[in-house]
C-alpha positions as CSV (number, residue, x, y, z in Angstrom):
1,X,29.6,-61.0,89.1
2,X,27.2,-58.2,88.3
3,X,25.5,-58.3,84.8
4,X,23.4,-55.9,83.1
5,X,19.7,-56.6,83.1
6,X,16.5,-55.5,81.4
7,X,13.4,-56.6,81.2
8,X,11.6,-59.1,82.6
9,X,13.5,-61.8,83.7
10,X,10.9,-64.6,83.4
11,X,9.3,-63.3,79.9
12,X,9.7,-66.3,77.5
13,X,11.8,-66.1,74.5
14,X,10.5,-64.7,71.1
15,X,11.0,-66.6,67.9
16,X,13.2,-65.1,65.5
17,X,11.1,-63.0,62.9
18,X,8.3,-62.7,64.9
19,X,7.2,-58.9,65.7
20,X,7.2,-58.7,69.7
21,X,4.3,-56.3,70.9
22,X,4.7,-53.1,72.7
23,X,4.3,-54.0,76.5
24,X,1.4,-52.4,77.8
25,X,3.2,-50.2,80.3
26,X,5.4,-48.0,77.7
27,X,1.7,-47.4,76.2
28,X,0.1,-45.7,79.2
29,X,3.5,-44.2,79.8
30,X,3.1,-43.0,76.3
31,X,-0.4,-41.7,76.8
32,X,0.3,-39.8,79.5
33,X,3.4,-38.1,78.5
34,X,0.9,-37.3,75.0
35,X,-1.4,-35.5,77.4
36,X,1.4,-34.0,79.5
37,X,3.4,-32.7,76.6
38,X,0.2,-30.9,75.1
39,X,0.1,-29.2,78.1
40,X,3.5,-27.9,78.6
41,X,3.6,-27.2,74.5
42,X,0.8,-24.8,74.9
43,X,2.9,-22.9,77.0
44,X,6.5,-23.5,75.3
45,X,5.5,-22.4,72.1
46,X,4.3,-19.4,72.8
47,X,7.0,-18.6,75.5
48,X,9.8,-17.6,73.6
49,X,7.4,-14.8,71.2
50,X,6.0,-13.6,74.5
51,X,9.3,-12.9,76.8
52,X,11.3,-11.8,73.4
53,X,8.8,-9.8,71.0
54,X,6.5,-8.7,73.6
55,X,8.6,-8.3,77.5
56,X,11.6,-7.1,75.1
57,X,14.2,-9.6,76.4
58,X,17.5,-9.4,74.9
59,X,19.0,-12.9,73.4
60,X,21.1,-12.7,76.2
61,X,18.5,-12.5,78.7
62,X,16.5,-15.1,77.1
63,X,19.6,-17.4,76.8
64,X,20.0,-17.6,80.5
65,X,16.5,-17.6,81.7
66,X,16.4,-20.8,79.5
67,X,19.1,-22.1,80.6
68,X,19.1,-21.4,84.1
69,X,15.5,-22.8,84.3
70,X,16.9,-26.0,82.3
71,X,19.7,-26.1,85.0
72,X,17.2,-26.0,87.7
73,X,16.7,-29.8,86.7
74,X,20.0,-30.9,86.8
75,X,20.8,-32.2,90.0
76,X,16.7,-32.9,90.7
77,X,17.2,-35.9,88.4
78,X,19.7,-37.2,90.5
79,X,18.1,-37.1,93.3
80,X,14.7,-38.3,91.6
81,X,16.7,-41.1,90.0
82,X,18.3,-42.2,93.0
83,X,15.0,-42.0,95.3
84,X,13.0,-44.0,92.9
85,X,15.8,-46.5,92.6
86,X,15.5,-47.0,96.6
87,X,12.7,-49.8,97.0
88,X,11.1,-50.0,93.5
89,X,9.4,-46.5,94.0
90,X,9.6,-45.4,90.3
91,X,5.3,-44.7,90.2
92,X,5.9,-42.4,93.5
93,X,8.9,-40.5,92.3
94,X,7.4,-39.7,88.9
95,X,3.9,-39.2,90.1
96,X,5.2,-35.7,92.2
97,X,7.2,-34.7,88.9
98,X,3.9,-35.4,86.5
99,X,2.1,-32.7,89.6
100,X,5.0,-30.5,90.5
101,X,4.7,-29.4,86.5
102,X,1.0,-29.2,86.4
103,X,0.9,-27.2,89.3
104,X,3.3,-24.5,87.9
105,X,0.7,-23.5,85.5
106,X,-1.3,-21.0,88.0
107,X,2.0,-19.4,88.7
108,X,2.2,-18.7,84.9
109,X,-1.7,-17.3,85.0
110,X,-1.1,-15.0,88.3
111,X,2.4,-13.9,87.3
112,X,1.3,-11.4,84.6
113,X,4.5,-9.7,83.1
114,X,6.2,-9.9,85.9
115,X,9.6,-12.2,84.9
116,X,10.7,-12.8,88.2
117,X,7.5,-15.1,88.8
118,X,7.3,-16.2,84.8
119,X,11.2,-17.6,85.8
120,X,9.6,-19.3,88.9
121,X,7.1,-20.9,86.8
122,X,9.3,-21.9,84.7
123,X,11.8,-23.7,86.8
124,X,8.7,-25.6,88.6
125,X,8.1,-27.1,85.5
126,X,11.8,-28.2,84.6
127,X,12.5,-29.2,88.2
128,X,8.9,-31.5,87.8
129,X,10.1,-32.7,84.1
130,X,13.4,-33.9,85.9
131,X,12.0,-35.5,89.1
132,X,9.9,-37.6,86.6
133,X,11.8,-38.2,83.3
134,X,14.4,-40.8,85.0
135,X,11.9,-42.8,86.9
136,X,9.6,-42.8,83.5
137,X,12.7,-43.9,81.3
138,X,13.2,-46.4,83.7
139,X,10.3,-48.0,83.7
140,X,10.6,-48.0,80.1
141,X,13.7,-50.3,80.5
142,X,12.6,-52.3,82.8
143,X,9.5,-53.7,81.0
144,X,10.9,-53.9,77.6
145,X,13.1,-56.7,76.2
146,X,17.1,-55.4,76.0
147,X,16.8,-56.6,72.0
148,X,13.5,-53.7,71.5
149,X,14.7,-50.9,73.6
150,X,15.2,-49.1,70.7
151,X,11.7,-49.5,69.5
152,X,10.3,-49.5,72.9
153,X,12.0,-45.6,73.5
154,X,10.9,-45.1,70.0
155,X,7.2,-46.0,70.6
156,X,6.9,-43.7,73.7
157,X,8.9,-40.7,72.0
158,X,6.4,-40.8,69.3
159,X,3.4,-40.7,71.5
160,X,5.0,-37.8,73.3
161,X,5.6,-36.2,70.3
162,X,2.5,-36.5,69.6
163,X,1.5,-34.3,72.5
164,X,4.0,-31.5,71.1
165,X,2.0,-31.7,67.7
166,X,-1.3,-31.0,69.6
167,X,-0.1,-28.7,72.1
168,X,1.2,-25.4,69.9
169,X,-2.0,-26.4,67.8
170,X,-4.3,-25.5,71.3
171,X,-2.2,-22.8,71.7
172,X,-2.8,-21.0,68.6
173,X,-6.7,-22.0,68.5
174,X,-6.9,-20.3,72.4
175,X,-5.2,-17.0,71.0
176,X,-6.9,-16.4,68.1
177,X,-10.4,-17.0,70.1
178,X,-9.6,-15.1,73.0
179,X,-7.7,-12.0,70.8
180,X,-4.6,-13.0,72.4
181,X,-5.0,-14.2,75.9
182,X,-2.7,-15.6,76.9
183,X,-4.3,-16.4,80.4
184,X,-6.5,-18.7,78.5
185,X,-3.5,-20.5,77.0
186,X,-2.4,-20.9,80.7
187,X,-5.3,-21.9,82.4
188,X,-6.2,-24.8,79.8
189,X,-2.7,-25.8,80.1
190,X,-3.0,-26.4,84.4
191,X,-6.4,-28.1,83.4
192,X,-4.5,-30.8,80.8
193,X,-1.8,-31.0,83.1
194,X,-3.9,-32.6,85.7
195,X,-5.8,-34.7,83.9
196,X,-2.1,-36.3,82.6
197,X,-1.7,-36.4,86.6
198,X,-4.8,-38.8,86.7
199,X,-3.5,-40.8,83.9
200,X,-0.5,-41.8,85.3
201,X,-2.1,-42.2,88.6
202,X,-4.4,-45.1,86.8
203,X,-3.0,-46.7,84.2
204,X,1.2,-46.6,85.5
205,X,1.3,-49.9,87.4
206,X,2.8,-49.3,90.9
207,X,5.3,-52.3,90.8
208,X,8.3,-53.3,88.4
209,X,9.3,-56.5,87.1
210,X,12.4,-56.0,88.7
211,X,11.0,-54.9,92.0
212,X,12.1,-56.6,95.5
213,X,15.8,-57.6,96.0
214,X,18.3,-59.3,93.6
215,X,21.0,-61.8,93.5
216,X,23.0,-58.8,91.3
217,X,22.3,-56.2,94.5
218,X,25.1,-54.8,96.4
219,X,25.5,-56.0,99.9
220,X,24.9,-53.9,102.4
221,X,28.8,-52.7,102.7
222,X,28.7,-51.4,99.2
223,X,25.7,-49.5,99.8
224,X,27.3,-47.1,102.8
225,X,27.5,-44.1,101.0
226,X,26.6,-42.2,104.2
227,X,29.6,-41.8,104.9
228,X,30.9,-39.3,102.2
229,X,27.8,-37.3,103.4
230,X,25.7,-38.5,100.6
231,X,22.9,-40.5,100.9
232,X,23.1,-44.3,100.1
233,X,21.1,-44.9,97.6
234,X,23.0,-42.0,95.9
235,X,26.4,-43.8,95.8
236,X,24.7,-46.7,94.9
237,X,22.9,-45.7,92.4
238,X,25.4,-43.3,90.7
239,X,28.8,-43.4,91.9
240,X,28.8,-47.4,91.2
241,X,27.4,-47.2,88.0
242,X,30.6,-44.8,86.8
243,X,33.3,-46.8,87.7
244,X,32.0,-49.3,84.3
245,X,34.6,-47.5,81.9
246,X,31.8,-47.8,79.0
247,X,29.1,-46.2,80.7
248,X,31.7,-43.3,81.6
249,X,32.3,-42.5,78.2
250,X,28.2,-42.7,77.2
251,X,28.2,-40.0,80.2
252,X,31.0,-37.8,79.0
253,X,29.9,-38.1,75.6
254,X,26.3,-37.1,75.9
255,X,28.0,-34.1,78.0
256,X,30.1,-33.1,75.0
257,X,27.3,-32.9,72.2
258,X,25.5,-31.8,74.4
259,X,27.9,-28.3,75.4
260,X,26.9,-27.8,70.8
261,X,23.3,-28.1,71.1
262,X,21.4,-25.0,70.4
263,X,18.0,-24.6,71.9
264,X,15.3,-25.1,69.5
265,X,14.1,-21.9,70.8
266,X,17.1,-19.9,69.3
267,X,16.5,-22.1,66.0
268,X,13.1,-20.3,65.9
269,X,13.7,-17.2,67.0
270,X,16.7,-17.5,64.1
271,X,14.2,-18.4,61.5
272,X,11.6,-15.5,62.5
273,X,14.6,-13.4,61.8
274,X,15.8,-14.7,59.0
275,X,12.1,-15.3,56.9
276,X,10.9,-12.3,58.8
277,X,7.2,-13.8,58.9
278,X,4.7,-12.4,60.9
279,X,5.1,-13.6,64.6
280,X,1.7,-15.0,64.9
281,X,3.1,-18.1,63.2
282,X,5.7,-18.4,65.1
283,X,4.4,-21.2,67.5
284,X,3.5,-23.2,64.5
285,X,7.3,-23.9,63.7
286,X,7.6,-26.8,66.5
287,X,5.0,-28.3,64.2
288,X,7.4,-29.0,61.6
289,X,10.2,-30.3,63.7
290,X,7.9,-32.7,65.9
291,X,5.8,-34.0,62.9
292,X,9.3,-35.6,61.4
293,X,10.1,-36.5,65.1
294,X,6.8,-38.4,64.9
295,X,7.4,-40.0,62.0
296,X,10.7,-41.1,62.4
297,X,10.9,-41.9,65.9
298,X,10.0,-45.6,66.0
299,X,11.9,-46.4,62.4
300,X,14.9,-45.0,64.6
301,X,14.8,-47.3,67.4
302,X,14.2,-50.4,65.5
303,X,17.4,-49.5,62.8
304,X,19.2,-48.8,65.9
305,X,18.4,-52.2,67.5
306,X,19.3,-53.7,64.4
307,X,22.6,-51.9,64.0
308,X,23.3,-50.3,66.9
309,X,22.7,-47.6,68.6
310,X,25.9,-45.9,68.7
311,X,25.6,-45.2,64.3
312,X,22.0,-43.6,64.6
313,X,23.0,-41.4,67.9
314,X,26.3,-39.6,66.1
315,X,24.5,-39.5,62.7
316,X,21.7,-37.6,64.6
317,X,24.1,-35.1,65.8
318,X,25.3,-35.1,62.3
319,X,21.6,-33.8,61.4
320,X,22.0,-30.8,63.2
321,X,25.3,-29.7,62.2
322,X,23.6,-29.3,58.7
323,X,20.9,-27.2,60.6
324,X,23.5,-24.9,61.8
325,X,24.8,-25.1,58.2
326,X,21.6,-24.3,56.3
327,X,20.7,-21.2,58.8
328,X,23.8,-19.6,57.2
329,X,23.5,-21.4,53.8
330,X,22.5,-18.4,50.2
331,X,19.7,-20.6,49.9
332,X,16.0,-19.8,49.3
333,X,14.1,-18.9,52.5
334,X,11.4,-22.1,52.1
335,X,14.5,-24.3,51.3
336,X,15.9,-23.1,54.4
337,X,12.6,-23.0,56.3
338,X,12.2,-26.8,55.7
339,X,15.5,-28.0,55.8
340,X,15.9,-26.6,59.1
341,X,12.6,-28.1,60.4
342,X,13.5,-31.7,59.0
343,X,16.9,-31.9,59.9
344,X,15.5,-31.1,63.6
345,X,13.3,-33.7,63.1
346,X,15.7,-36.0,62.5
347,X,18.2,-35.2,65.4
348,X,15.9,-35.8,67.7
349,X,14.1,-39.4,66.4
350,X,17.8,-40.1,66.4
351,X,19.4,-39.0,69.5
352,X,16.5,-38.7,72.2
353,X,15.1,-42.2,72.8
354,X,18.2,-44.0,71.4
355,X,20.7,-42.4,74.1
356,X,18.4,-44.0,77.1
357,X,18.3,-47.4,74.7
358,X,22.3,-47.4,74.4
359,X,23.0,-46.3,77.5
360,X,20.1,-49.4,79.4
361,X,22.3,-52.6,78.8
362,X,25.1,-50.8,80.6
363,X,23.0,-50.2,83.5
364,X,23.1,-53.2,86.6
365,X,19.7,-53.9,88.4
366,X,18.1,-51.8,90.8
367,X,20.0,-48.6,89.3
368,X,18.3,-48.1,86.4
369,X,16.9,-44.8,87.2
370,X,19.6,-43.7,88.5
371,X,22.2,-44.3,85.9
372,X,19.9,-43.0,83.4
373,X,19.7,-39.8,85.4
374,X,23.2,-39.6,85.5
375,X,23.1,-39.5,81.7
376,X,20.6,-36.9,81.5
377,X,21.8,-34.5,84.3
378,X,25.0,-34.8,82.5
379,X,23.6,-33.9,78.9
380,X,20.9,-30.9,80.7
381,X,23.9,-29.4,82.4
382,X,26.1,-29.1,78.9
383,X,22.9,-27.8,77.5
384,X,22.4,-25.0,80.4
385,X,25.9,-23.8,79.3
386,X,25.0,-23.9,75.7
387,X,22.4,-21.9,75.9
388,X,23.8,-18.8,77.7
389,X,27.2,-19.1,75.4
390,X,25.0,-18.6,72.5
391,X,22.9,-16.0,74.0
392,X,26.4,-13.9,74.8
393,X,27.8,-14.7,72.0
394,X,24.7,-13.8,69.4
395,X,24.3,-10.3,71.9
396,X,27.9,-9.3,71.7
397,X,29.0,-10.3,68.1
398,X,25.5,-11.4,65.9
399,X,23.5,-14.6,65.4
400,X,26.2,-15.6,62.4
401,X,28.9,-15.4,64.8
402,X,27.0,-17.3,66.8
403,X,26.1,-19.6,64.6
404,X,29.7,-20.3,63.1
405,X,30.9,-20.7,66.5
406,X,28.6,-23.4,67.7
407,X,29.5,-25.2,64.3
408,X,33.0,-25.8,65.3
409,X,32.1,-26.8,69.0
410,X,29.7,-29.5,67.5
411,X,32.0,-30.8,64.9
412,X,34.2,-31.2,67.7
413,X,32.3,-33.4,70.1
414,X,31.3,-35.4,67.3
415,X,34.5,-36.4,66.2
416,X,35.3,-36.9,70.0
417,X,32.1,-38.8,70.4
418,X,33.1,-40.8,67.6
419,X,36.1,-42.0,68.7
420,X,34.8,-43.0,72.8
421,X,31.5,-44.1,72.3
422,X,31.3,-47.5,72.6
423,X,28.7,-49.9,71.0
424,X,25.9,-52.1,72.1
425,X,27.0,-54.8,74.4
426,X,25.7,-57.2,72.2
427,X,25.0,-58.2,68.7
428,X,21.8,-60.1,69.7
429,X,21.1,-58.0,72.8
430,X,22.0,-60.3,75.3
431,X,24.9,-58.9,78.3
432,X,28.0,-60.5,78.0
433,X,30.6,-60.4,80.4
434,X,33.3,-57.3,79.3
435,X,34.1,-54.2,81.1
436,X,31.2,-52.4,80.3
437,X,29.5,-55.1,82.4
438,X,31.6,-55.8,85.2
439,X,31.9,-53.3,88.3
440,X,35.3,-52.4,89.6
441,X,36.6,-55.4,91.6
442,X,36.6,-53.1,94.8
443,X,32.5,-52.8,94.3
444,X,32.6,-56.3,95.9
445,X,32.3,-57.5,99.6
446,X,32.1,-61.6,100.3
């Protein structure tokens, strides 16, 4: 019988009530997305000013070069997933994200206005942030306890965070000491980038805990997925995982809410309308959002480990909703202004790291990566579609048509979420044999 399995294997039990550190490895996998995220921050925060206020993009336009360059990632993190699954190669994998993303920056420096080439840049860096993001989760899982994923995703989302504080903050400094260049912004972004390249290269060990084979691995018969065309550690590493019926509703689920998430980007861009402030604060509204993010990130992931993870994930969600609500609220534009900001804040301490966390017990050894990819793809794919309906919608009708519609899809998925998400596996942490555990009986081969 398969069981789900995190962690190290042959770490010694903690006593109860005694505060377990952070292992070392979600710290340097911390610190380097820190120093990664200032880099791509620079550039994110002033991206949607730039291709809307200054190029003239219409929502539209803006909705579905975002989303087509978020798409671009979709099926990379399958395929970066299921190649750092194959042999333990989770440093490898992640490593050619961490550069693939740095390297984009000089396309952003030499592209000039042309969109063509800023949409090229653009889609580097997604399809880097998806080769990478699986195999880093991963690790995350498999170094930390089952009990502290939680607070282990929590730790390493509030480092990154981190990043996203300092990263608009370099932006803004570099335009307002250059008089608005923003090749400067670029260049010191490729430079930061590859220093977070060098980070990862030294301080990322190169092995798992889990690494080598496993009593829990499929035979060789189970891992034949050449024969659908596909390769095998694929099927494997995907396919498999699916057929646990809990797993398939974390999946579907993190597809629904996902199909009502708004960009942050059109939260801005709504708010800039809305307070009508001068646009050279605009890439200081991330501040807000990832400051509460920062805060509240590792108090998230230990109350979900303490009460599950399923509560703080929909309650997240719930977080936005009022977002949505408050953009369309009579209420004072600083009420709004920070109300907005905060609730943002709060979806995502709740929601981001806690999804991996819920969705790592359900995952069997070796396929970590991979089923967390699966989770992700699903979730980036729902958010590609978001993204353009809003755009049309907000072009053809207005942003409070808009608005009002992506309300009613969200309240939708949550009470659909709320009904087929399931719960942690465990009370204490521990797997237990159930169907969330077990793979289908046909997964087997004697």
């Amino acid at each position: 019988m398969y069981l789900a399995t995190t962690g190290r294997r042959d770490a010694p039990p903690t006593p109860s009530g005694v505060r377990r550190r952070v292992p070392g490895t979600v710290l340097a996998l911390g610190a380097v997305s820190l120093v990664t995220d200032i880099s791509s921050e620079m550039v994110t925060a002033v991206l949607p000013l730039y291709l809307v206020l200054g190029l003239g993009l219409s929502p539209l336009q803006f909705g579905l070069l975002d989303g087509l360059s978020t798409g671009a990632t979709a099926l990379v993190r399958l395929l970066g997933g299921a190649t750092a699954d194959r042999g333990g190669r989770h440093k490898q994998v992640g490593g050619i994200g961490y550069a693939l993303s740095a390297c984009s920056r000089p396309v952003l420096l030499l592209a000039g206005g042309a969109t063509g080439w800023i949409a090229t840049a653009l889609a580097a860096d997604r399809l880097g942030k998806g080769v990478r993001t699986a195999p880093r989760d991963a690790l995350i899982t498999l170094h930390s306890p089952p009990e502290d994923l939680g607070r282990a995703f929590g730790t390493h989302r509030a480092m990154d965070t981190t990043g996203a504080l300092l990263g608009p903050l370099a932006a803004f400094a570099l335009l307002w000491a250059t008089a608005d260049a923003y090749d400067a912004v670029f260049a010191v972004s490729f430079c930061v980038g590859a220093f977070g390249v060098l980070l990862w290269v030294l301080l990322v060990p190169g092995r798992n805990p889990a690494a080598g084979k496993s009593p829990t691995d499929p035979p060789p018969r189970a891992r034949a997925g050449s024969r659908a065309g596909l390769p095998a550690g694929f099927r494997a590493g995907h396919l498999a995982g699916l057929r646990s019926p809990a797993y398939r509703r974390i999946v579907l689920c993190a597809g629904l809410l996902g199909a009502a998430t708004v960009g942050d980007s059109f939260l801005y861009l709504l708010l800039q309308r809305r307070l009508a402030f001068d646009a050279t604060w605009f890439p200081f509204l991330p501040l807000g959002a990832a400051a509460v993010y920062l805060l509240l990130a590792v108090p998230a992931g230990r109350l979900a480990d303490r009460t599950g993870r399923r509560g703080p994930f929909l309650y997240g969600h719930g977080a936005l909703l009022l977002a949505y609500g408050l953009l369309l609220a009579p209420l004072p534009d600083t009420a709004v202004l920070v109300g907005v900001l905060l609730l943002l804040g709060v979806f995502y301490a709740a929601t981001d790291g806690v999804l991996m966390a819920l969705a790592g017990p359900f995952l069997t050894e070796g396929r970590h990566a991979g089923g967390l990819a699966v989770v992700q793809t699903a979730q980036a794919l729902a958010r590609v579609g978001a993204a353009v309906a809003f755009g049309a919608v907000w072009t053809a009708s207005g942003p409070g048509t808009a608005l009002v519609a992506a309300m009613i899809a969200l309240t939708a998925a949550l009470c659909c979420a709320a009904r087929l998400l399931p719960g942690t596996p465990s009370d204490n942490g521990d797997p237990q044999p159930s169907e969330s555990l077990a793979p289908d009986p046909s997964e087997r081969t004697d």
